[in-house]
C-alpha positions as CSV (number, residue, x, y, z in Angstrom):
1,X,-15.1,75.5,117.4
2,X,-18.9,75.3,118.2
3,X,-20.6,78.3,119.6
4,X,-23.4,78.2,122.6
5,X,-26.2,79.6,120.6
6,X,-28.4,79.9,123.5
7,X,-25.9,81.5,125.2
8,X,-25.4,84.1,122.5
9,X,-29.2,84.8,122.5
10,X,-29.0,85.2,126.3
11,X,-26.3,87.3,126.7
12,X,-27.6,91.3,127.6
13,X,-26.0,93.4,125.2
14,X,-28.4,96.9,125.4
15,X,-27.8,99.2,128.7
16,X,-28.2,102.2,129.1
17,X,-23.4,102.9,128.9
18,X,-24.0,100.8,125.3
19,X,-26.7,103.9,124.4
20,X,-24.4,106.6,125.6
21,X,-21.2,105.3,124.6
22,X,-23.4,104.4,120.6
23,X,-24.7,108.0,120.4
24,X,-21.3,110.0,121.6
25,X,-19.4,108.0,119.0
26,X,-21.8,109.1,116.5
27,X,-21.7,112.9,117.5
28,X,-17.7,112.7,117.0
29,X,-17.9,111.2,113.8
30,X,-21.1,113.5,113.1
31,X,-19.0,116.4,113.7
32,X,-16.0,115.1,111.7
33,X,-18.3,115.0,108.6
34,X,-19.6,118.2,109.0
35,X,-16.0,119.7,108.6
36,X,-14.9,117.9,105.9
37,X,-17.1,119.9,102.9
38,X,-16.8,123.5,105.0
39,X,-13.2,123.4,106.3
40,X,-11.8,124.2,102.8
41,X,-14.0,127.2,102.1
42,X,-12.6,128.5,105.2
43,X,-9.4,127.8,104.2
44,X,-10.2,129.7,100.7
45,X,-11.7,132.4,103.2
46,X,-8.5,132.6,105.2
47,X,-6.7,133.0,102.3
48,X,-5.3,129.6,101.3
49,X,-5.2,127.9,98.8
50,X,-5.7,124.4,97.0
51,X,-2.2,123.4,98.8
52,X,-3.4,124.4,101.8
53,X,-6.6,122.7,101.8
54,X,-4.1,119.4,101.6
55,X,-2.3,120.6,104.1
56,X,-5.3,120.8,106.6
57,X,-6.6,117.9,105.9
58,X,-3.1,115.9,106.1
59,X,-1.8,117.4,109.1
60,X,-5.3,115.6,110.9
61,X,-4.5,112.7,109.9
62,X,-0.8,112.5,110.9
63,X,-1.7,113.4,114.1
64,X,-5.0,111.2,114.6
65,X,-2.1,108.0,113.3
66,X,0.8,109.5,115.3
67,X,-1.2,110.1,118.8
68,X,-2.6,106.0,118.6
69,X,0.4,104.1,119.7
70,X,0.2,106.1,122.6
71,X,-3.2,105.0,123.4
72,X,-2.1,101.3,125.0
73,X,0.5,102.2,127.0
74,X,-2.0,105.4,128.6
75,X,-4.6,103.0,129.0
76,X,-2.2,100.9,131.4
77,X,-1.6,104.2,133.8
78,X,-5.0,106.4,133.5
79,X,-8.9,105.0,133.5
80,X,-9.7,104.8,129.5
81,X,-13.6,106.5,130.5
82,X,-11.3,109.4,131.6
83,X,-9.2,109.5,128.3
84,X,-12.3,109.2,126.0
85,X,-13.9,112.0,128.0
86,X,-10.2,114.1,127.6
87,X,-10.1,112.8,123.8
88,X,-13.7,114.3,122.7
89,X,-12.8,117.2,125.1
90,X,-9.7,118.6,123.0
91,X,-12.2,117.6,120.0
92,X,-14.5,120.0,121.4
93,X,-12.6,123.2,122.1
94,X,-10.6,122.4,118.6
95,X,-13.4,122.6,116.2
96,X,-15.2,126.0,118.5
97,X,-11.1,127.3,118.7
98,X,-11.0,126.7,114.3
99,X,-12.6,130.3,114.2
100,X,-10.1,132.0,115.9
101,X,-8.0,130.8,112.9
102,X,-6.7,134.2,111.6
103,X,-4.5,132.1,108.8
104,X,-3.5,129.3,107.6
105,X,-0.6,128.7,110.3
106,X,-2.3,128.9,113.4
107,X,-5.4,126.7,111.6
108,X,-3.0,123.8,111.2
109,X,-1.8,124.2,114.8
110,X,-6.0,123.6,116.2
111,X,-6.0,120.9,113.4
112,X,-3.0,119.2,114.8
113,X,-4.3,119.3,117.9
114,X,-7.8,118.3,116.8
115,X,-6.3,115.2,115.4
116,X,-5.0,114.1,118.8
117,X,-8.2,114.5,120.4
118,X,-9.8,112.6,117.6
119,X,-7.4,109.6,117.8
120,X,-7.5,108.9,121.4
121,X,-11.4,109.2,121.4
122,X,-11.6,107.2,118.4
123,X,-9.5,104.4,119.9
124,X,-11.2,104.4,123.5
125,X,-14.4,104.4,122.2
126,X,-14.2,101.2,120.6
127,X,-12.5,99.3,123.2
128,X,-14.9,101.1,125.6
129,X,-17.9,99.4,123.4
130,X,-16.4,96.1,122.9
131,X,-15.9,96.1,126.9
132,X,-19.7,97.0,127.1
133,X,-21.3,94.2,125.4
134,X,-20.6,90.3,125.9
135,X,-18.1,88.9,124.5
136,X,-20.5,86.2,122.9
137,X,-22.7,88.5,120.9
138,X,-18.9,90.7,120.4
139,X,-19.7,91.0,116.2
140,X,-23.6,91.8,116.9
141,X,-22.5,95.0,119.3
142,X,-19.7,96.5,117.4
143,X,-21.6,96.2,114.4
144,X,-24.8,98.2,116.3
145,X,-22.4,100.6,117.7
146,X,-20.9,101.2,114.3
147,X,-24.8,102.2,113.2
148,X,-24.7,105.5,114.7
149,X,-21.7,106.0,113.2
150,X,-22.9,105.2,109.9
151,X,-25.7,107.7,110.2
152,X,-23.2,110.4,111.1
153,X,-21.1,110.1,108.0
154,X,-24.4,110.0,105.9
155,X,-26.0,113.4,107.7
156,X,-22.8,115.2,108.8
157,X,-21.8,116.7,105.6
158,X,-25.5,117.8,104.4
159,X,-25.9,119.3,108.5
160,X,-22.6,121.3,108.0
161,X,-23.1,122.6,103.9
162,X,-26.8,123.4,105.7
163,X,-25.7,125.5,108.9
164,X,-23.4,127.2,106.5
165,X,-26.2,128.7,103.9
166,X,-28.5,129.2,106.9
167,X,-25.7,131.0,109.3
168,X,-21.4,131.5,109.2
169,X,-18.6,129.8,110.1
170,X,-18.7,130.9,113.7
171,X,-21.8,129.6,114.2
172,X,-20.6,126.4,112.4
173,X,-17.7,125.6,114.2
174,X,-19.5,126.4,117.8
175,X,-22.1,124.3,117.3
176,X,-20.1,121.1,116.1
177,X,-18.1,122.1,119.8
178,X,-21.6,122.5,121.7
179,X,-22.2,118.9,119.8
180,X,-19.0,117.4,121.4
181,X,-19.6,118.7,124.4
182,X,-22.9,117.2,124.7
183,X,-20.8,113.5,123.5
184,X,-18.1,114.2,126.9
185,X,-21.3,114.6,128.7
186,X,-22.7,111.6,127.7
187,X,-19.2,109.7,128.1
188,X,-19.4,111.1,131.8
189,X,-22.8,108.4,132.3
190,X,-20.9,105.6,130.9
191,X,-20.2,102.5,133.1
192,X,-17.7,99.5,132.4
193,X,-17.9,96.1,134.0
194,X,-15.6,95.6,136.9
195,X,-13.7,93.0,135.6
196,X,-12.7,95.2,132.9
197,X,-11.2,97.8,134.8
198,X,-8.2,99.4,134.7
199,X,-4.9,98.1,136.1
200,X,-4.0,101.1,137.9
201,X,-0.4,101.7,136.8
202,X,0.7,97.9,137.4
203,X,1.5,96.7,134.3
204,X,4.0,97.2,132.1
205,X,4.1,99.9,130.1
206,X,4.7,99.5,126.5
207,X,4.7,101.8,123.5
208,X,3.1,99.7,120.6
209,X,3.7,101.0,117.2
210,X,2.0,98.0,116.1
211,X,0.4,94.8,117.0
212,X,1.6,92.8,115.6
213,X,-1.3,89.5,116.1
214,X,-3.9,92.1,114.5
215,X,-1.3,93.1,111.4
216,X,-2.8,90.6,108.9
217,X,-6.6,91.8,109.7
218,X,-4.8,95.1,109.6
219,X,-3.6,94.8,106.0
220,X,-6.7,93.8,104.9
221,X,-8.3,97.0,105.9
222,X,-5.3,98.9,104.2
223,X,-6.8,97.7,101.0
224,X,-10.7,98.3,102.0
225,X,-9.4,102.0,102.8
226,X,-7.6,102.5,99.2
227,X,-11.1,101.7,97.5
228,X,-13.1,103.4,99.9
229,X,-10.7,106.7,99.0
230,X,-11.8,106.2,95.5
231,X,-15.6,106.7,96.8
232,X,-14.8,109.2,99.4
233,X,-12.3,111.6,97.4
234,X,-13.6,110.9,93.7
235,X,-16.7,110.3,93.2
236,X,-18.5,113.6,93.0
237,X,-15.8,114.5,90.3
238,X,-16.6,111.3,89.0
239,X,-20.2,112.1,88.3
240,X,-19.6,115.5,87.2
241,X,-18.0,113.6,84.4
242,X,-20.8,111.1,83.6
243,X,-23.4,113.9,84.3
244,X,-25.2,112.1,87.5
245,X,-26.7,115.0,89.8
246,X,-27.7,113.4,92.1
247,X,-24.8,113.1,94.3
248,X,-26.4,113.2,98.1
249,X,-28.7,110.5,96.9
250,X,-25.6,108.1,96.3
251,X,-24.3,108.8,99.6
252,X,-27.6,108.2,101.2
253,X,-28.0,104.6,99.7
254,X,-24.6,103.7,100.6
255,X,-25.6,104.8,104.4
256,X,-28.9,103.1,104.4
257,X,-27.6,100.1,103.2
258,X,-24.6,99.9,105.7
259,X,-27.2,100.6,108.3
260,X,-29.5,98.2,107.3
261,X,-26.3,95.1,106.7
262,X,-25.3,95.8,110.0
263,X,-28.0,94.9,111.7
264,X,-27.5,91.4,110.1
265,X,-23.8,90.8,109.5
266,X,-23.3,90.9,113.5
267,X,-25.1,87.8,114.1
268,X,-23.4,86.0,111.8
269,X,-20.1,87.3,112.9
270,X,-21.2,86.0,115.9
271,X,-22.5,82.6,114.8
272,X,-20.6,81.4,111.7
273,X,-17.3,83.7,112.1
274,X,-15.3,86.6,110.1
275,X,-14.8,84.3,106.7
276,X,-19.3,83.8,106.6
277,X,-18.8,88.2,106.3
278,X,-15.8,88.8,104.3
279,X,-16.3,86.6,101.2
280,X,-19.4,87.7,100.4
281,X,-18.8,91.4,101.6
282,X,-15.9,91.6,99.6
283,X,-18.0,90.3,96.5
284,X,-20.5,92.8,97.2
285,X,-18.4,95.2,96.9
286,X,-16.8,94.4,93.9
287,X,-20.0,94.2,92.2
288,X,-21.0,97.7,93.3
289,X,-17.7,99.1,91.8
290,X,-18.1,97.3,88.6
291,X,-21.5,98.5,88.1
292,X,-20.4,101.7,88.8
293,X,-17.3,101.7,86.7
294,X,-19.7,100.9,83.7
295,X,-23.0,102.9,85.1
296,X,-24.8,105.4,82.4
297,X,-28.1,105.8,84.3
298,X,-28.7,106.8,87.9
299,X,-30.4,103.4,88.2
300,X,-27.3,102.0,87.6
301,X,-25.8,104.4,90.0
302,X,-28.2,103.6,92.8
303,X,-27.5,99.8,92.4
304,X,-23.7,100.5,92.7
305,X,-24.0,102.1,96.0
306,X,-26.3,99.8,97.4
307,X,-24.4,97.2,96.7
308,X,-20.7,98.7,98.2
309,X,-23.0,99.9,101.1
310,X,-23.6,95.9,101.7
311,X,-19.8,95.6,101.4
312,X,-18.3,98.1,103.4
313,X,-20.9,98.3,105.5
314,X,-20.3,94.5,106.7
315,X,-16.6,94.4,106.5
316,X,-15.3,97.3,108.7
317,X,-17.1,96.1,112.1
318,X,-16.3,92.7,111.1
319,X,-12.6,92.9,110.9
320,X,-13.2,95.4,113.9
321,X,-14.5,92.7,115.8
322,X,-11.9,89.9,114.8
323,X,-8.8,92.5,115.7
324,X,-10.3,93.0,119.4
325,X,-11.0,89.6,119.8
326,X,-7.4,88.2,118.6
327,X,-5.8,90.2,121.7
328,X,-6.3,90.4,125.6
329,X,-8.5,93.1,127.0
330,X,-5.8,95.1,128.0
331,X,-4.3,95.2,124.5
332,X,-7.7,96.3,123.2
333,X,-6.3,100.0,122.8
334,X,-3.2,98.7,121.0
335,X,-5.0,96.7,118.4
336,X,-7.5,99.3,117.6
337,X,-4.5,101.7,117.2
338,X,-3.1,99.8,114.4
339,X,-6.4,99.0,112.6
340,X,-7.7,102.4,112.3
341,X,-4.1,103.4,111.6
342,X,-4.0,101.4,108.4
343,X,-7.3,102.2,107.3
344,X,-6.5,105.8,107.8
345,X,-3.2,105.8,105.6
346,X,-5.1,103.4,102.8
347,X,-7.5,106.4,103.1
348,X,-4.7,108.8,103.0
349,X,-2.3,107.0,100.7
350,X,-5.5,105.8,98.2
351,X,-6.3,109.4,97.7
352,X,-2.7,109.8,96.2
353,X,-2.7,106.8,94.1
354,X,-6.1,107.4,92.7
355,X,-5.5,111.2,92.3
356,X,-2.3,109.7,89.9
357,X,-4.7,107.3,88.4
358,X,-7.2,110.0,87.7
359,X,-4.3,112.5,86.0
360,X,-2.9,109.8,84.1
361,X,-6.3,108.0,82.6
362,X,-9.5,109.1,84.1
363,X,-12.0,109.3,87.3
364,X,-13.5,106.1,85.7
365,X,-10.5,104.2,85.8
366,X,-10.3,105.1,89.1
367,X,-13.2,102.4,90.1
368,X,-10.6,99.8,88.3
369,X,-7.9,100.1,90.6
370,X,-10.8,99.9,93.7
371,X,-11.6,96.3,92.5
372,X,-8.4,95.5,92.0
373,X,-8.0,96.5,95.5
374,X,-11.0,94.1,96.6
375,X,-9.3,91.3,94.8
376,X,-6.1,91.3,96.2
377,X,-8.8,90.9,99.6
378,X,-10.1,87.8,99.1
379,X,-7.4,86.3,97.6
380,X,-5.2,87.0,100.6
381,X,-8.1,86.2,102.6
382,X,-8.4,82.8,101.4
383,X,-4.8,82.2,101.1
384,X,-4.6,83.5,105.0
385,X,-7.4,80.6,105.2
386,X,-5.9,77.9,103.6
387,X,-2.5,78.2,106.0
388,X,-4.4,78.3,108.4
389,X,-6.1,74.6,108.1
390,X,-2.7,73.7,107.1
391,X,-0.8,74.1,110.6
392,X,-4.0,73.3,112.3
């Protein structure tokens, strides 16, 4: 298939919706991050426990995966703008309502709750943005929206250990809400195109558990989340072990250099297609988990996470993309339901098997498993290829 490269070039992608709808992504993910290293000590300071830190953080994501299939068939009766704003809303009044928490119990309940909000925003949001910008220069705009995000997940946990030390958990917890407050408002401004509006309760309603034309794509990001758990859950265990101290550091360079891919690996998304990103991507990645599987100095370290930030950072918009664009615009909720879905249980379900990998053997062994992960990507990858020019 040859692509217009003028008209790529052409096409407006930047308004002023594609800002608003970019920035109050990034304050819900921004938010997210900053619970993740301060909702266990309140647990502790509730009175949990280990097993109830697994708890909280399980229950969210049960509910974020559970609450998606929904997201379609919603779409079909109520305007999406509305259900983003409703999404970020719940998001909003569960993270201020997480201090009213007086145990364990009634902490799940909010997170439960919390996880609903997060997976309808989550959802609409994407299929909001790929609405937004042309469908020509698809690759380029998800990957720029994804930026913001990127910067969130690098910031949030260092904005939330910091308002900590410097104030409470009250103050914690009602600032992330005044946060996604400020994102609703900023949802509020967002416009879509007219030919992408809603169908006003005249379609057929369908609950999706899964679509089925993104399931392949889907898959592939299974095994993208299992290694990314390894980095996620891991690796500041991991560097205990090998004596690297310089933890945030890691986590920076693998933000930077997602940032910085990103603004690349959309274009050629756009131009050459998803195999030009995932070969490579998946290489870099591999690379960045073998160097880090064997790394003794924080050189070595540095160079690892550079090198998966190249990876990850160019695979997750670009399989992204290739999901929205193998269904109608209508079925755009649907198909982001199942890919965030499977990247959320590879998250979910990695953490398990690497935790077992880690008890049995060690955290380095752990980085093992991640490749092997990688590898089972491209070679389904280019097998998926190869049938492919075979019924063509």
């Amino acid at each position: 298939m040859e692509l217009n490269v003028e008209k790529i070039h052409t096409a407006k992608m930047w308004s002023l919706s594609f800002v608003f709808v970019t920035f109050s992504n990034a304050f819900l993910f921004m938010v997210f991050e900053m619970l993740l290293p301060t909702l266990p000590l309140f647990v502790t300071a509730i009175g949990g426990g280990a097993k109830q830190v697994g708890l909280v953080t399980g229950i969210f994501m049960i509910s974020a995966i559970a609450v998606r299939p929904f997201a379609g068939a919603l779409a079909l009766r109520f305007n999406k703008k509305y259900l983003l704003i409703f999404g970020i809303v719940i998001s909003a009044f569960s993270t201020g309502a997480y201090y009213l928490a007086s145990d364990v119990s009634v902490l799940l309940l909010i997170r439960l709750i919390h996880g609903a909000g997060f997976g309808l925003a989550t959802t609409y949001f994407a299929t909001i943005a790929a609405e937004i910008v042309p469908k020509e220069r698809r690759g380029e705009g998800i990957g720029y929206f994804g930026v913001g995000e990127t910067i969130a997940v690098s910031v949030g946990p260092m904005i939330g250990i910091a308002a900590l030390e410097l104030y409470d958990f009250q103050r914690l917890f009602l600032g992330g809400m005044s946060v996604l407050l400020l994102a609703a408002l900023m949802a509020v401004f967002v416009r879509r195109q007219p030919e992408t509006a809603d169908t006003g309760g005249k379609g057929t309603v369908k609950l999706k558990l899964l679509e089925k034309r993104v399931l392949f794509p889907s898959i592939l990001i299974l095994f993208v989340g299992i290694a990314a758990s390894g980095i996620m859950s891991f690796f500041s265990l991991y560097a205990i072990e090998k004596g690297f101290h310089s933890v945030g550091m890691f986590f920076f360079l693998i933000a930077g250099a997602s940032f910085f891919i990103r603004l690349i690996s959309g274009r050629v998304f756009d131009r050459y297609g998803v195999a030009a990103i995932l070969i490579p991507a998946s290489l870099f990645s591999i690379a960045g988990l073998s160097v880090l599987y064997f790394a003794q100095t924080s050189a070595m370290f540095f160079t690892a996470a550079i090198c998966y930030g190249f990876g990850f950072g160019s695979i997750f918009p670009a399989i992204q993309t290739w999901c929205i664009n193998l269904v109608e615009e209508h079925e755009h909720e649907d198909a982001m339901g199942t890919f965030f879905n499977f990247f959320d249980m590879g998250i979910g379900g990695g953490s398990l098997l690497l935790g077992l990998v880690a008890t049995v053997y060690s955290y380095r062994e752990i980085y093992i498993t991640a490749i092997f992960m990688y590898l089972l990507f491209v070679l389904l990858y280019i097998l998926y290829i190869c049938l492919q020019r075979k019924t063509a």
